[in-house]
C-alpha positions in Angstrom: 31.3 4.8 11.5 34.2 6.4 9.9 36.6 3.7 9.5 34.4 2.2 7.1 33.8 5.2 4.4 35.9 5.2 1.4 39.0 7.3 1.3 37.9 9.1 -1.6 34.9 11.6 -0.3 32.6 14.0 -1.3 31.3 16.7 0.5 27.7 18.2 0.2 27.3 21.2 1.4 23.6 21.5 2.5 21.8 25.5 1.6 18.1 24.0 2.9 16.6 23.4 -0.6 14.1 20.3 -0.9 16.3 18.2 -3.0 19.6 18.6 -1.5 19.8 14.6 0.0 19.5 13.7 -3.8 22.8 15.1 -4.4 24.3 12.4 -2.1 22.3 9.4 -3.4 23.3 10.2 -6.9 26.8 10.9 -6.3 26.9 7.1 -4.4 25.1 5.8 -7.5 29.1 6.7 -9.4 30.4 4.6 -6.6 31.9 7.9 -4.4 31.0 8.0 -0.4 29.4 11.5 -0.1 28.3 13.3 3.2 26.0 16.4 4.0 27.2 19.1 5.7 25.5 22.6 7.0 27.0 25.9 5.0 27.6 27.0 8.6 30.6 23.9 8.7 33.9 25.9 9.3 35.8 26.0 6.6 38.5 24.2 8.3 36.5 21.2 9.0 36.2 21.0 5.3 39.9 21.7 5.1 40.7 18.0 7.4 38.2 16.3 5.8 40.2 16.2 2.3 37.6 16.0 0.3 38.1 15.3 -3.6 35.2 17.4 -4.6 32.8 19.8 -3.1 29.3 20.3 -3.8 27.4 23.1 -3.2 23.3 22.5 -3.4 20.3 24.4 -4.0 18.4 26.6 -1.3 14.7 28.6 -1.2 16.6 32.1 -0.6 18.2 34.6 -2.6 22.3 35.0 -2.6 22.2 38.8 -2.9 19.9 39.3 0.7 22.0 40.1 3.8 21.0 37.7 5.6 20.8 34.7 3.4 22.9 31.5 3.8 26.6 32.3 2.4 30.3 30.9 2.3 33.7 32.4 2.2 35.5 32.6 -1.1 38.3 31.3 0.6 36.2 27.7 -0.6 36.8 28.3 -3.8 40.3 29.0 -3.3 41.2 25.5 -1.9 42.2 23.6 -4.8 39.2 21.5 -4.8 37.1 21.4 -7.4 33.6 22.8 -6.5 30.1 22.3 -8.3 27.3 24.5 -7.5 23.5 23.4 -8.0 20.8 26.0 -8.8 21.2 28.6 -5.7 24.7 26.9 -5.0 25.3 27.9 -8.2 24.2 31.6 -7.9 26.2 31.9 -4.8 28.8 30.9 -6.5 28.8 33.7 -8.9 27.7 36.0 -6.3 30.3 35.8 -4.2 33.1 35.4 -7.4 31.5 38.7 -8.9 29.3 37.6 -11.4 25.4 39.2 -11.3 22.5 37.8 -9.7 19.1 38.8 -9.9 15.6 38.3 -10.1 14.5 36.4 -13.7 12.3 38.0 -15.4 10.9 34.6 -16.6 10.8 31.9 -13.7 11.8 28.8 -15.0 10.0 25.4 -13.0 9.8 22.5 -14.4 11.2 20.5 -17.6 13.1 22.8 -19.5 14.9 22.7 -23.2 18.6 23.1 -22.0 21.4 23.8 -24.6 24.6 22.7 -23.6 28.2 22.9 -24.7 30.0 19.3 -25.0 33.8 20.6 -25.0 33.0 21.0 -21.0 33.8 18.4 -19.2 30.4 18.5 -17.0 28.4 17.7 -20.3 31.0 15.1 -22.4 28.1 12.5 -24.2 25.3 15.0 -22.6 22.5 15.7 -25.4 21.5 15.3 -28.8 23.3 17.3 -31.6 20.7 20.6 -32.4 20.5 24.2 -34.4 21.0 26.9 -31.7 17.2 28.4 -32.0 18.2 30.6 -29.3 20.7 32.2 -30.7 23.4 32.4 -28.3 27.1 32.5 -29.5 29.1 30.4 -26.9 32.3 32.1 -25.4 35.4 32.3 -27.4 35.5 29.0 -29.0 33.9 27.4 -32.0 30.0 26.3 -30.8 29.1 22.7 -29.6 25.0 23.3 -29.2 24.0 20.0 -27.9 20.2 19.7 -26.3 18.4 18.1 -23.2 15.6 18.1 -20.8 16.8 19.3 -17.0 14.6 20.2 -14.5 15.0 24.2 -13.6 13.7 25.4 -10.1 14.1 29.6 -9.9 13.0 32.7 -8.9 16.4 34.3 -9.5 19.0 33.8 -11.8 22.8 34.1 -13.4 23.0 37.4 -15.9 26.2 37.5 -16.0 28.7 35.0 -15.3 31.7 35.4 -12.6 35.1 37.0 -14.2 37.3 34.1 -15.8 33.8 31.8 -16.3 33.0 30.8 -19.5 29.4 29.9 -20.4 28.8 26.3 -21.1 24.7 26.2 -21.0 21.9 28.2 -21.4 18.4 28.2 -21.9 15.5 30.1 -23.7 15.2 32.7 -21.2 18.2 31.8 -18.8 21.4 33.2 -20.6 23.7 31.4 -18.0 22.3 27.9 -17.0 26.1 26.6 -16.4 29.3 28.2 -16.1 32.9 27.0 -15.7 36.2 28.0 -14.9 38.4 24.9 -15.7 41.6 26.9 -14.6 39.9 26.0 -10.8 38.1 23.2 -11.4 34.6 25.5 -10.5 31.9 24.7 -12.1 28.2 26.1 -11.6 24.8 24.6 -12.8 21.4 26.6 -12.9 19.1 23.7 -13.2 19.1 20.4 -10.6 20.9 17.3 -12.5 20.0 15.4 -9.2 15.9 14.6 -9.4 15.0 12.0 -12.4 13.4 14.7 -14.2 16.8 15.5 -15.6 17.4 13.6 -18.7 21.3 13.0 -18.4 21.6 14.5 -14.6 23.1 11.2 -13.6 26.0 11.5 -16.0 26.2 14.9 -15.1 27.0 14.4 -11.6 29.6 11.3 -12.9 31.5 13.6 -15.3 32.3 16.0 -12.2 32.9 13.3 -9.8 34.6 10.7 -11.8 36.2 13.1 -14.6 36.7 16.0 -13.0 37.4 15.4 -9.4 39.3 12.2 -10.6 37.7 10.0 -8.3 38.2 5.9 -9.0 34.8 4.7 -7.6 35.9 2.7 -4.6 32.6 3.1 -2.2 30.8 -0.5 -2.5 28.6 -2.2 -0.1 30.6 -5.4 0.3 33.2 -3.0 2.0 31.0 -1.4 3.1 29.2 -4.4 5.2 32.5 -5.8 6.0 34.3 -2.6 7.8 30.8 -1.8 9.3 30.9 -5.6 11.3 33.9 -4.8 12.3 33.6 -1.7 13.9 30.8 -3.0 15.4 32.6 -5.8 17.1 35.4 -3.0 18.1 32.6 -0.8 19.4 30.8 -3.3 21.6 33.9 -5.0 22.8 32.7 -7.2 25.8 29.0 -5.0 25.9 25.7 -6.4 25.9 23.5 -4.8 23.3 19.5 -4.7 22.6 18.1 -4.5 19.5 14.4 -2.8 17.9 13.2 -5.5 15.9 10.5 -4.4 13.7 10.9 -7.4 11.2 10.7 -4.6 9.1 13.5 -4.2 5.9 15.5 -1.6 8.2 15.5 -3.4 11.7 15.9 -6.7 9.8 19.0 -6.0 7.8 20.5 -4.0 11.6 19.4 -6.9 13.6 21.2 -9.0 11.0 24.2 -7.1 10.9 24.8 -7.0 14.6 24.7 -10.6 15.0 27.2 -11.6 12.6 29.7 -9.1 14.6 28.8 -9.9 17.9 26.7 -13.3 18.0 25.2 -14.0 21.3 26.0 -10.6 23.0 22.8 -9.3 21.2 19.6 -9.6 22.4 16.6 -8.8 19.9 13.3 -7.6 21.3 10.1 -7.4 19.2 7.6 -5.7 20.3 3.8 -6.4 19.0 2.6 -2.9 19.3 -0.8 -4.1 17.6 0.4 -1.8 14.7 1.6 -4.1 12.3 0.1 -5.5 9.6 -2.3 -8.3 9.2 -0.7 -11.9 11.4 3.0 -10.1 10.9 4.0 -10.6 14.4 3.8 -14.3 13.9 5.8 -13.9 10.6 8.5 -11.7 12.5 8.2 -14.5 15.4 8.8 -17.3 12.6 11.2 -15.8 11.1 14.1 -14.3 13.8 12.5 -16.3 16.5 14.1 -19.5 18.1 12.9 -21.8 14.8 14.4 -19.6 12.3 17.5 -19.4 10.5 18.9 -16.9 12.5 21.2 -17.4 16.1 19.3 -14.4 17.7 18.3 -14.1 21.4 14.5 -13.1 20.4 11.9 -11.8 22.7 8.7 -11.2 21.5 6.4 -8.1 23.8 2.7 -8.3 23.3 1.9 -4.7 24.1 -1.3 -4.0 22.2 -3.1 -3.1 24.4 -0.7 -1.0 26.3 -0.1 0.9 23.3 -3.9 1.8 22.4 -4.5 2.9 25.8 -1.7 5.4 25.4 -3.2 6.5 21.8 -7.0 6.6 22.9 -8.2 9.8 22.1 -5.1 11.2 20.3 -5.5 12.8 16.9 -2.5 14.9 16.3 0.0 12.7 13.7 3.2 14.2 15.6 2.1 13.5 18.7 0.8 10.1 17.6 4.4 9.7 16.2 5.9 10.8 19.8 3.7 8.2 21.8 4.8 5.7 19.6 8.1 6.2 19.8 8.4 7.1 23.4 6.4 4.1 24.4 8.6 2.0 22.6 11.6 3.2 24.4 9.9 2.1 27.5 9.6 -1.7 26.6 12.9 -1.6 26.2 13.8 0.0 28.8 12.2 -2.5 30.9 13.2 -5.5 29.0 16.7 -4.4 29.1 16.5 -4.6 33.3 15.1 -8.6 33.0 18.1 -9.0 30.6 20.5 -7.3 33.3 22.9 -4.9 32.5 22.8 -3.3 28.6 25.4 -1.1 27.0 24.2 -0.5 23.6 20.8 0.0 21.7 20.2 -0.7 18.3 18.3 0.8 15.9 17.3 0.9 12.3 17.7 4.4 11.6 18.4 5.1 7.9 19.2 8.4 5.8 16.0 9.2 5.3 14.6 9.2 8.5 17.7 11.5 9.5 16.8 14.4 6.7 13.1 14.3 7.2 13.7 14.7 11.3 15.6 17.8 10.3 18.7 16.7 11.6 20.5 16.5 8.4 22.4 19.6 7.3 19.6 22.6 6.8 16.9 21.0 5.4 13.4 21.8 7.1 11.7 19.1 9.4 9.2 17.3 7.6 8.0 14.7 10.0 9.2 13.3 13.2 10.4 9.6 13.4 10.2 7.1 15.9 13.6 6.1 15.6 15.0 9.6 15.3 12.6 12.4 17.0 10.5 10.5 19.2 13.3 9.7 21.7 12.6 10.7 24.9 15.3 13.2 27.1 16.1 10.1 29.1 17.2 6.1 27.8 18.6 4.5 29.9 21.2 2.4 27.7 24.4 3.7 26.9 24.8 5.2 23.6 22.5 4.0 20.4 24.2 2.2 17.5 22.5 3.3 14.7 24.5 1.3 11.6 21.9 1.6 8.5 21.8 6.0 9.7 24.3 6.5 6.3 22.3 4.6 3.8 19.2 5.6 1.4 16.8 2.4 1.6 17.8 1.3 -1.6 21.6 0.8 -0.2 20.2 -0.6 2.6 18.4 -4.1 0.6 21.7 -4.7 -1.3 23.9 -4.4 2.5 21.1 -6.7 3.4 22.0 -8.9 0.2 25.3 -8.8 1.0 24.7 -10.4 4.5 23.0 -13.1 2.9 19.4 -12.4 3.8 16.8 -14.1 1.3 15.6 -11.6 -1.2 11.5 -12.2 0.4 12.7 -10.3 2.9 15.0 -8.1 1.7 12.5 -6.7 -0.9 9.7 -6.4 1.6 7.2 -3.8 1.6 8.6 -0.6 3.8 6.7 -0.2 7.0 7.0 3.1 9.5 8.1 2.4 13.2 5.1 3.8 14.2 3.2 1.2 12.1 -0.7 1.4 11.2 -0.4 4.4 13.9 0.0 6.7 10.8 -2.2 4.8 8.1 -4.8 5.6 10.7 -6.0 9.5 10.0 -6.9 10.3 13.7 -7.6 8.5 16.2 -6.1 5.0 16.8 -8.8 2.0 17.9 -8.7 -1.9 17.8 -11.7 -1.3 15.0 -9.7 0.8 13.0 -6.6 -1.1 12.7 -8.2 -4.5 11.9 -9.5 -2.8 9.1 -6.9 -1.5 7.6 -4.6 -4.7 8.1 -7.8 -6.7 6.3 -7.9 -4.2 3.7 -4.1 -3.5 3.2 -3.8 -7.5 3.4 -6.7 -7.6 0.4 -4.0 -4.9 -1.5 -1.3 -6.5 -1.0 -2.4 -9.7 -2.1 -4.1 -8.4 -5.5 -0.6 -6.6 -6.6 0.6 -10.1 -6.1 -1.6 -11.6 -7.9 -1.4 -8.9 -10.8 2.4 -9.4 -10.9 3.2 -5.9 -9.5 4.9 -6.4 -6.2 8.5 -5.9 -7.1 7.9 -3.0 -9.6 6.3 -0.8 -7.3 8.3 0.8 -4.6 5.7 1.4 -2.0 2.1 0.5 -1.5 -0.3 0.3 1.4 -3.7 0.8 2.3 -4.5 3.9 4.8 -8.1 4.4 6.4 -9.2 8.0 6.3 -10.7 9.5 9.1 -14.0 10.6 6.3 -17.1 8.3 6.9 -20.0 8.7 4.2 -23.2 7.4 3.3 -23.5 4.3 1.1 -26.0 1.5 0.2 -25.4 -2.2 0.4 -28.0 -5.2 -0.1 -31.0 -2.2 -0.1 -29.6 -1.1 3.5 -28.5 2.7 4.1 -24.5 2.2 5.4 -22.5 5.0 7.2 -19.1 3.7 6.9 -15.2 4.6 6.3 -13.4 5.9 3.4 -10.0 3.5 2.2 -7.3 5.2 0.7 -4.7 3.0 -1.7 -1.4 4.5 -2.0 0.9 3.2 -4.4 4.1 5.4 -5.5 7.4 4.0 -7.7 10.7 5.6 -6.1 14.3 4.7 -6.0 15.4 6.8 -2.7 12.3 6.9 -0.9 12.7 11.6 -1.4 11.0 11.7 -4.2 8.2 9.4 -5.6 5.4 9.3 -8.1 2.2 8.0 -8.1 2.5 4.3 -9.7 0.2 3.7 -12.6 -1.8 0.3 -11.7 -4.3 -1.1 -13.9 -7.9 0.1 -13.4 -8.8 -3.6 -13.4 -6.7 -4.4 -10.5 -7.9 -1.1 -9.0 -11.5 -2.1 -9.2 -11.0 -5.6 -7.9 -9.3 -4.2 -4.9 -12.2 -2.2 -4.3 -15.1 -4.9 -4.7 -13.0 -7.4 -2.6 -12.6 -5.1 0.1 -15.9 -3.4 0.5 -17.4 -7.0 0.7 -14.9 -8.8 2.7 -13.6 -5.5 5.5 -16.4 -4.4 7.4 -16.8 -0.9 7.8 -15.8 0.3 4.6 -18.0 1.6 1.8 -15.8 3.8 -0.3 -12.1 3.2 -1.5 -10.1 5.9 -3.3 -6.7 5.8 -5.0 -3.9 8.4 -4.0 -2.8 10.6 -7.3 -0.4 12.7 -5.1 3.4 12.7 -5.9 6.3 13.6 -3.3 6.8 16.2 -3.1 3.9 18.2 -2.2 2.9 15.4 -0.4 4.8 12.3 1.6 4.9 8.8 0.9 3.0 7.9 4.1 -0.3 9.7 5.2 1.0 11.0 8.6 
């Protein structure tokens, strides 16, 4: 939806390292429209996009290997000022003539950076220290200022590119930023994207905002508005359908599409008997002919189509695939009772996009129903995807914007695919009543505890693991419950939330008396990465 970005843009170039969608996110959080973009873009795409600054992001490989991801020097010779992150960085000074190798200390994890304030990448970065390492900055009286950045490296900078000054180093990392302000190029060793970095944030807004000069015009009442109306131009006279999940996603979409084109949009909801405990009658109540919104609502009851097609299936991508696929086919076929429909609309968000793979280089982490589980053939024609830009966070104030209450705009994520992949293994009837009676008991105890809008996810998952237990003198052999509970601004990264051992243990009690076929519950420690937010 180009008509609706900003005018001042810029550009990510993607080298496949795990936190390169971060760059974007924080670079919207200085109010600047970003957008990813494969190293392999020709460089006079990049030339027509008039970007006001280029970023260059990090990457598992090293610069100096034949065969590793590269880009012309003729991109640093555009007169657009450039910023390279950890191997962006390297490359940088690889392919300017600086040195590259292997450290002979790897650096991972929070790291003691000292860095020079008279660059304008680290103005107000840091707190006034003694240099303990030692290092005499170049050619200008010293400025040793100190802060915590996260460093991720096998290789790194020993000797900075000709006409680079040194503006940061470490310990053990002689160049951990570099800058020649005659260009406007500027390289960083460490990743001023992920949280872990102290100042990374203001960072990212001294390049953006100071040195690429831009104003901050990318805001999501503009952002709503121009979307509406390229909706209305896109459509035109078209009928559309939409994928109502009741979800925050498919809400805010479903939302979105009828303010631009009212009653040319038909909203189906289909009950896959995946959701959580009695929410197709709060998605019914809600969109459906009673509620507040002038939707054409149809509500599918599919449950048991939709087990039949899981029965037996233990493989998460594949459960992932049925899911999706079987959606397509409702529809599919509700679109033909309808009569003719042009347009199908889902809501696909960032996200789902980079952990499909399909956003710049970055490896594929997991299918999605909205995104990789789409059959070869759909039989509508094209998908309007309007949310596909935005990080979930973006997406609850675009919902705010359209005037949606905030009970639903700050509700609880939930995957397409639904219970499908809280579910380790095979998918039953059994199993997901348990889990919705369970996650319902969860739910409704960080509620209670006052934790609901200061956690960013949490769920209840059943594990495929059934053990031996004992209740009222009886020998049990029953199902483990996982609680997941993780605090996250862009859904990339997350950490394990902290919850009170007391609500923790009430949780437990409640649900091993109330659920049947449960006799353990454990809480999940893991962070993201190594591991996802969701199970499957």
């Amino acid at each position: 939806m180009e008509k609706s970005l900003s005018k001042e843009k810029v550009i990510v170039i993607d080298f496949g390292g795990q936190y390169n969608q971060l760059v974007a996110r924080r670079v919207r959080e200085c109010n600047v429209y970003c957008e990813i973009y494969s190293y392999k873009t020709d460089i006079e795409q990049i030339k027509a996009m008039n970007p006001m600054g280029i970023i260059l992001t990090g990457g598992p490989n090293s610069c100096y290997e034949p065969d590793s991801p590269t880009c012309s020097g003729e991109l640093f010779e555009l007169g657009v000022p450039v910023l390279g992150l950890c191997y962006g960085a390297q490359l940088m000074m690889h392919v300017l003539g600086g040195r590259v190798e292997k450290a002979p200390v790897r650096e991972y994890g929070k790291t003691e950076v000292f860095v020079d304030r008279t660059s304008p990448l680290f103005a107000e970065v840091g707190t006034k220290v003694q240099n303990p390492a030692g290092v005499i900055w170049d050619d200008h009286k010293s400025d040793d200022h100190a802060t915590i950045c996260w460093m991720s490296h096998f290789d790194y900078i020993s000797k900075a590119a000709p006409g680079f000054r040194v503006v940061a180093h470490t310990a053990d990392c002689p160049v951990a930023a570099a800058e020649n302000t005659e260009k406007n190029l500027y390289a960083i060793q460490f990743h001023p994207e992920v949280l872990h970095t102290q100042e990374g944030t203001k960072m990212l807004h001294n390049f953006v905002r100071g040195v690429c000069g831009c104003t901050g015009t990318w805001r999501m009442d503009s952002f709503v508005e121009n979307s509406i109306q390229e909706i209305r131009e896109k459509v035109g006279d078209g009928k559309v359908l939409c994928a109502l999940s009741g979800g925050v996603d498919s809400s805010v979409a479903a939302v979105m599409m009828a303010k631009a084109i009212g009653d040319q949009l038909t909203c189906v909801f289909v009950d896959h008997g995946l959701l959580r405990k009695n929410e197709g009658d709060e998605v019914e109540e809600v969109f459906g002919p009673n509620g507040p919104y002038e939707l054409n609502f149809i509500r599918v009851n599919a449950q048991e189509r939709f087990y039949g097609k899981l029965a037996g299936v233990t493989e998460p991508e594949k459960k992932r695939k049925i899911i999706g696929e079987e959606f397509i086919r409702v529809f599919e076929e509700e679109a033909k009772k309808i009569g003719a429909v042009d347009f199908l609309v889902q809501g696909t968000i960032y996200p789902d996009v980079v952990e499909s793979g399909l956003g710049g280089e970055s490896a594929v982490i997991k299918s999605h129903h909205n995104v990789g589980g789409l059959p070869d053939c759909v039989d509508f024609k094209e998908i309007i995807e309007p949310l596909r830009n935005l990080f979930k966070d973006e997406v609850r104030k675009a919902g705010l914007e359209l005037g949606i209450p905030e009970k639903l705009v700050f509700r609880q994520p939930f995957p397409g695919p639904g219970l499908g992949i809280r579910i380790i293994g095979e998918v039953t009837a059994e199993k997901v009543k348990i889990v919705q009676d369970a996650d319902a008991i969860y739910r409704e105890e960080i509620a209670n505890a006052g934790l609901d809008r200061s956690i960013g996810q949490y769920f209840a998952a059943l594990t495929n693991m059934r053990s031996v237990g004992v209740m009222g003198d009886e020998r049990t052999y029953d199902y483990a419950l996982a609680l997941r509970a993780v605090n996250t601004i862009d859904f990339m990264t997350a950490e394990s939330a902290e919850i009170p051992f007391e609500v923790l243990q009430k949780v437990m009690s409640r649900v091993i008396n109330e659920v049947k076929g449960v006799n353990r519950v454990f809480y999940d420690l893991t962070s993201k990465p190594p591991g996802t937010i969701e199970f499957e």
